[in-house]
DRENZAZA-332647 format. One line per field, with one value per residue (C-alpha): x, y, z. Coordinates in nm, 4 decimals. Last residue first. Example, Ala and Ser with C-alpha at 12.3 -4.5 7.8 and 13.67 -1.06 7.14 Angstrom:
<nodes>
xx	(1.3670	1.2300);
yy	(-0.1060	-0.4500);
zz	(0.7140	0.7800);
</nodes>
This chain:
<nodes>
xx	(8.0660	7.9132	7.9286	8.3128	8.4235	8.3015	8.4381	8.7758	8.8216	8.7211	8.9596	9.0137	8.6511	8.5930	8.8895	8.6830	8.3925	8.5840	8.6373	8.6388	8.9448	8.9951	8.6814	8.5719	8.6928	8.6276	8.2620	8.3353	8.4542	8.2371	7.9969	7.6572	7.3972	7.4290	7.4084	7.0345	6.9254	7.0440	6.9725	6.5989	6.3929	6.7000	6.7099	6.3222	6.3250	6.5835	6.3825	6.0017	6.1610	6.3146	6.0046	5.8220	6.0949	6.0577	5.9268	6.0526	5.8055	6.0226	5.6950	5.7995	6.1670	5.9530	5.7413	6.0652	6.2317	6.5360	6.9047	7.0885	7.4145	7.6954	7.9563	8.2799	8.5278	8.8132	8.6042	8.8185	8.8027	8.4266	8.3159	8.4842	8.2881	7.9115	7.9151	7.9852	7.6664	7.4793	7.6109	7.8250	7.8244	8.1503	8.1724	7.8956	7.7644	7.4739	7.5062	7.2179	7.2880	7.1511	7.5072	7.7715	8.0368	7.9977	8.2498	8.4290	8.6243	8.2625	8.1781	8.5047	8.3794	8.0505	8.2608	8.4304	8.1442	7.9886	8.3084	8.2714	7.9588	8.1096	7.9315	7.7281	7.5472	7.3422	7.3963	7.1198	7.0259	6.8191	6.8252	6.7011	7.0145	7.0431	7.4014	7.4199	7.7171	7.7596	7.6645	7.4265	7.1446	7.2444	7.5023	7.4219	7.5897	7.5611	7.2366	7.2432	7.3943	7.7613	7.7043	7.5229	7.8341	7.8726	7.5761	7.3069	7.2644	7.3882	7.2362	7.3477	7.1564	7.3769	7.1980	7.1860	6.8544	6.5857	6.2853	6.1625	6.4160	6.5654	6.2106	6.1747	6.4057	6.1988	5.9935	6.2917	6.3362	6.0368	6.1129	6.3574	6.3182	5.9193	5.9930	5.6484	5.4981	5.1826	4.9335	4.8756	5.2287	5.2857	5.1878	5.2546	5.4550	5.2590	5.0038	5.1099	5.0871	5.3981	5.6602	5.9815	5.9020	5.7366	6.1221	6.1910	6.5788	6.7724	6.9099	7.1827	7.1852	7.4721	7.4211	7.5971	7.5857	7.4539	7.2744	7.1151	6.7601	6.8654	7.0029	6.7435	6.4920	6.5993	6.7226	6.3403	6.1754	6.4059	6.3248	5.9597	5.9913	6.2033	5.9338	5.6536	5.8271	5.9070	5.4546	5.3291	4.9724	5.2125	5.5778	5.7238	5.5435	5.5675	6.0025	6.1715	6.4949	6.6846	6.6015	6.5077	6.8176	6.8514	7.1249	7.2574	7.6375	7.5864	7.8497	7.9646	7.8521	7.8257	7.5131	7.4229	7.4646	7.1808	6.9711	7.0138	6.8753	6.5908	6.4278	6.4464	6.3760	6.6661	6.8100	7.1584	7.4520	7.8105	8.1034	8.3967	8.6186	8.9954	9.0264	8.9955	8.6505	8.5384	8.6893	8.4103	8.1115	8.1757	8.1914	7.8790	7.8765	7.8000	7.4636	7.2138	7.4660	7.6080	8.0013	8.1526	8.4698	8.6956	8.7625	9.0775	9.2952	9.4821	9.6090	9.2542	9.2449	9.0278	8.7995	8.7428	8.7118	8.3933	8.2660	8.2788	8.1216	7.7974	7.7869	7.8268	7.6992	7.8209	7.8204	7.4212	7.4685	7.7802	7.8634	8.1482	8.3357	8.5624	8.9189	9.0423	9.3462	9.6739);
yy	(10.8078	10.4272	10.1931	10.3686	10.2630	9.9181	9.8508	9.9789	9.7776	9.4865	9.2069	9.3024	9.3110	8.9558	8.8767	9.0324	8.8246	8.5413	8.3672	8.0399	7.9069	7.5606	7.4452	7.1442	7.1282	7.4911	7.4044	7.1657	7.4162	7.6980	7.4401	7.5806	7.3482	7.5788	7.8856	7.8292	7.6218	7.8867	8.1720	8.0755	8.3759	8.6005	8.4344	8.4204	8.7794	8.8835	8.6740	8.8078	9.1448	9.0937	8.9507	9.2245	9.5079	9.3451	9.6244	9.9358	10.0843	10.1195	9.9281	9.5951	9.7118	9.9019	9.5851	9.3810	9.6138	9.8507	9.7731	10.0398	9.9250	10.2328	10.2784	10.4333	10.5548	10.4042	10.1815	9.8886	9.9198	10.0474	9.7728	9.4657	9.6809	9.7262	9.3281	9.2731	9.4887	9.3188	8.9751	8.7394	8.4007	8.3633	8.2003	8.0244	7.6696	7.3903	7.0458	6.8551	6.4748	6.1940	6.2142	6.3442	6.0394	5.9600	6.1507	6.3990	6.5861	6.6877	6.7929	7.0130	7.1576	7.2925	7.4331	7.6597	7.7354	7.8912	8.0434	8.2828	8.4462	8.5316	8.3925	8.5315	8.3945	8.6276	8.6542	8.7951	9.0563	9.2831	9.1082	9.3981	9.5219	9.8839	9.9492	10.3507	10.5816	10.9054	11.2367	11.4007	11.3205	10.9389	10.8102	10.4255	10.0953	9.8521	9.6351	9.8515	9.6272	9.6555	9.4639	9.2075	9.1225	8.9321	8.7080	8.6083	8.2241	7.8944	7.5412	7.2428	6.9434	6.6669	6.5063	6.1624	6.2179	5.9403	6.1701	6.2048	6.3404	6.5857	6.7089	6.7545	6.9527	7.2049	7.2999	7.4728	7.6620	7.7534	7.8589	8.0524	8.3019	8.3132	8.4317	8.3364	8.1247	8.0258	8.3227	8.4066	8.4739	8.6024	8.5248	8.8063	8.7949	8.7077	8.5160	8.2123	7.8595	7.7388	8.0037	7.7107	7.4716	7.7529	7.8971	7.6503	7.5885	7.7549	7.5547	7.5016	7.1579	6.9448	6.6897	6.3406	6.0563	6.2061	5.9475	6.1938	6.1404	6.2371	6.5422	6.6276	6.5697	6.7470	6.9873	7.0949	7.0517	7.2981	7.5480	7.5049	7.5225	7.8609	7.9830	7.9346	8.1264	8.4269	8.4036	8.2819	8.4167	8.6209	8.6336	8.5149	8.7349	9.0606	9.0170	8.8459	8.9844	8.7335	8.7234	8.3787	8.2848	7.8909	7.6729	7.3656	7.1889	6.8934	6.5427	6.2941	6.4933	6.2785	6.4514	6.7669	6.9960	6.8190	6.7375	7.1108	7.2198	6.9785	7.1114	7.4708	7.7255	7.6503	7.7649	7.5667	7.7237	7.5659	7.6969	7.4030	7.6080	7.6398	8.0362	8.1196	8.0199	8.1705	8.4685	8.4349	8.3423	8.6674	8.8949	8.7197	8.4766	8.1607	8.3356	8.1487	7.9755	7.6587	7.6504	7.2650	7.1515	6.9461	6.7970	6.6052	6.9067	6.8541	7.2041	7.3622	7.6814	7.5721	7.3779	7.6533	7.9262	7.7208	7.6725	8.0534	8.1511	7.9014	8.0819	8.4560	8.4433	8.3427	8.0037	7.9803	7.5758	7.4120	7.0856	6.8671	6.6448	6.3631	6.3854	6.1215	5.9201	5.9527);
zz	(12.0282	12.1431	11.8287	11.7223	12.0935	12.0552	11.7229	11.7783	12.0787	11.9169	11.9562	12.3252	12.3553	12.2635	12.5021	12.7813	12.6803	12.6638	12.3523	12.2476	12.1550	12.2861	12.0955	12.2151	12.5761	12.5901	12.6247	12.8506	13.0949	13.0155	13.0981	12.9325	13.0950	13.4300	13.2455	13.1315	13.4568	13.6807	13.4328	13.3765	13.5421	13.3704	13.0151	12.9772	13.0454	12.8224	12.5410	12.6527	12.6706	12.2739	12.1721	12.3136	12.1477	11.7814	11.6189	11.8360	12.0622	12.3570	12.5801	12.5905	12.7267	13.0329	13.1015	13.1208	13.3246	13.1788	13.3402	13.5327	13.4650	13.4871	13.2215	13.3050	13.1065	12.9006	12.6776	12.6575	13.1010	13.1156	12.8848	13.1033	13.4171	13.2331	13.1484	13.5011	13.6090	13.3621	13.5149	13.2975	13.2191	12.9259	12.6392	12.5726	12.4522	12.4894	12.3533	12.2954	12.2254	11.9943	11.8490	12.0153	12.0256	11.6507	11.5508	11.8430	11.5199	11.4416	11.7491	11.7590	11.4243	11.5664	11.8273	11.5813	11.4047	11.7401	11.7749	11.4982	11.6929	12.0142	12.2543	12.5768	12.8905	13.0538	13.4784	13.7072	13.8526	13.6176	13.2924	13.0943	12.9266	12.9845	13.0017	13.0631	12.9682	13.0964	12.8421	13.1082	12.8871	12.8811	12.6542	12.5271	12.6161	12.3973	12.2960	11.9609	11.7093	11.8656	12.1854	11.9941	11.8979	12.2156	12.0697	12.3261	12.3021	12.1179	12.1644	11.9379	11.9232	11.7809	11.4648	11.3366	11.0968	11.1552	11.0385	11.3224	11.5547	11.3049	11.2845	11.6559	11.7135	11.4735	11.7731	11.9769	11.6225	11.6422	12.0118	11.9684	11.7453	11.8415	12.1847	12.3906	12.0802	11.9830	12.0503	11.6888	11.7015	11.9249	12.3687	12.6261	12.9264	13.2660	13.0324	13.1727	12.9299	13.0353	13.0855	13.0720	12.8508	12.6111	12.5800	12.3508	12.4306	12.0874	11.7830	11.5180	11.4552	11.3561	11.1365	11.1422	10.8599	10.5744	10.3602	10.0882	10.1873	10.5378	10.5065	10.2674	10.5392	10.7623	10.5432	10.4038	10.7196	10.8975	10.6062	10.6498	11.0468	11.0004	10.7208	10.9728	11.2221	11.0278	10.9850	10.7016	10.5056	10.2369	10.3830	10.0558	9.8826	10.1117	10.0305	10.2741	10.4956	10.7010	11.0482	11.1522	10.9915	10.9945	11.0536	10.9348	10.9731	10.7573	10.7698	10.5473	10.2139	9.9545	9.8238	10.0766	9.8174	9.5450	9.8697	9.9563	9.6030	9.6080	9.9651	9.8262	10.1321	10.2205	9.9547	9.7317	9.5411	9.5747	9.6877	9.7431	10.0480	9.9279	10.0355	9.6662	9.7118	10.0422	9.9144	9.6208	9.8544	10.0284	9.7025	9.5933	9.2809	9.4438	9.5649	9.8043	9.9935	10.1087	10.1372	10.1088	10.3108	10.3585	10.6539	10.8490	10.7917	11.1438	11.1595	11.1053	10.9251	10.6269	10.9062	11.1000	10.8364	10.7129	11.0513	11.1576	10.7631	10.8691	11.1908	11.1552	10.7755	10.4379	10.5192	10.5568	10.5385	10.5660	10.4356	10.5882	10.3631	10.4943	10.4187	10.2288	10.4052	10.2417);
</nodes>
């Protein structure tokens, strides 16, 4: 019986990480094993993880020594970052959330590579810099270093696979379909009718479901060697605001009207993160014939044979959807 070849998964406790991990436990061919990455062996997640067959073992990104300990023997490394995880004032003392992503990047690079692993996958966004320049028509962070600092540190981090030698496939996600239910949903207006706001006025916004982002990841690793060196960019579906506002309509039984916020008028909500957030939907809408063209639902589906539409996405969460509007 050939050995199965061990696959280590960073964050896989979360959306991603946990996608990959299910992946290869459910996966007919059983050609990987597997090894869970997390912060906590002991938490409820990490636990069914476990007694589902995955090998749980405790590592940080933000601890270069603990991920070369998991990483050793692994044949391949599926890493991701969380730009949005929680930190406590220490660790954010004098560092920005985009600081942290580079130093975390930094630390698996090149623990990846000191411990031999022969193919990484990536978990990254396009650096949205490439594509606004140095304009001030949307507003710099950061210090004035980044347009949308969630993607494009990790954009920059690229760059550390690169140099230090680390065979890595580039992989490049977008707008999660569950961001439907964490307040980018439809919302009731005064006169109690639903109203899809998403700023992207005319034109399409590519979408995943999270769990299939780990799903795909595990295609590219059933593809070997042939990925390598390579970006590959993934969605589920390419979808217009105003198509986005129909699929909802039919799970939710009742019409929902697009009438999407401006830019300028999503900057201005007040809530923390709303200019990164306008500079993102922005960013997606000047860009959406490059964006969507280099996410082949086609190919995409080549890989993982399951990925989601977003009308299947709703199918599976019905419940969800209705319970995030009423």
């Amino acid at each position: 019986m050939t050995e199965k070849l061990l696959i280590a998964v960073v964050g896989a406790t979360g959306s991603q990480g946990g996608g990959l991990v299910q992946a290869i436990l459910a996966d007919p061919e059983q050609r990987f094993a597997v090894r869970a990455l997390t912060r906590s062996a002991q938490s409820e997640k990490a636990q069914a993880l476990a007694a589902a067959g995955a090998e749980v073992v405790e590592a940080d990104l933000d601890d270069e020594a603990s991920l070369r300990a998991a990483f050793d023997g692994a044949h391949g490394a599926y890493v991701v970052t969380n730009y949005w995880v929680p930190r406590t004032p220490e660790e954010e003392a004098g560092r920005t959330r985009a600081d942290m992503e580079l130093a975390q990047a930094d630390n698996a690079a090149r623990a990846a590579k000191e411990a031999g692993v022969a193919h990484v996958i990536w978990s990254t966004l396009e650096d949205t810099r490439d594509h606004f320049g140095e304009t001030d028509r949307v507003p710099s962070l950061d210090d004035g270093r980044y347009k949308v600092p969630h993607f494009d540190a990790k954009g920059e981090a690229n760059e550390l696979f690169t140099k230090y030698g680390v065979p890595t496939t580039f992989l490049q996600t977008t707008f999660y379909f569950e961001a439907i239910l964490q307040g980018m949903g439809p919302v009731r207006g005064e006169d109690g009718k639903l109203v899809l706001t998403l700023p992207m006025a005319d034109q399409p916004l590519s979408g995943i479901a999270a769990q299939d982002i780990g799903k795909t990841a595990l295609g590219i690793f059933k593809r070997g060697d042939e990925l390598i060196g390579k970006t590959v960019s993934i969605a589920g579906d390419h979808l217009t605001g105003s198509q986005y506002a129909t699929a909802l309509s039919t799970t939710l039984g009742e019409p929902v009207t697009y009438h999407p916020y401006t830019w300028d008028e999503f900057r201005n909500l007040g809530f923390p993160m709303a200019i990164e957030f306008a500079n993102m939907f922005q960013y997606y809408a000047e860009d959406s014939t490059r964006f969507t063209g280099d996410r082949d639902l086609t190919l995409v589906r080549d890989l993982n044979p399951e990925m989601q539409s977003f009308e299947a996405w709703l199918k599976l969460h019905e419940t969800e959807v209705k319970a995030a509007v009423n």
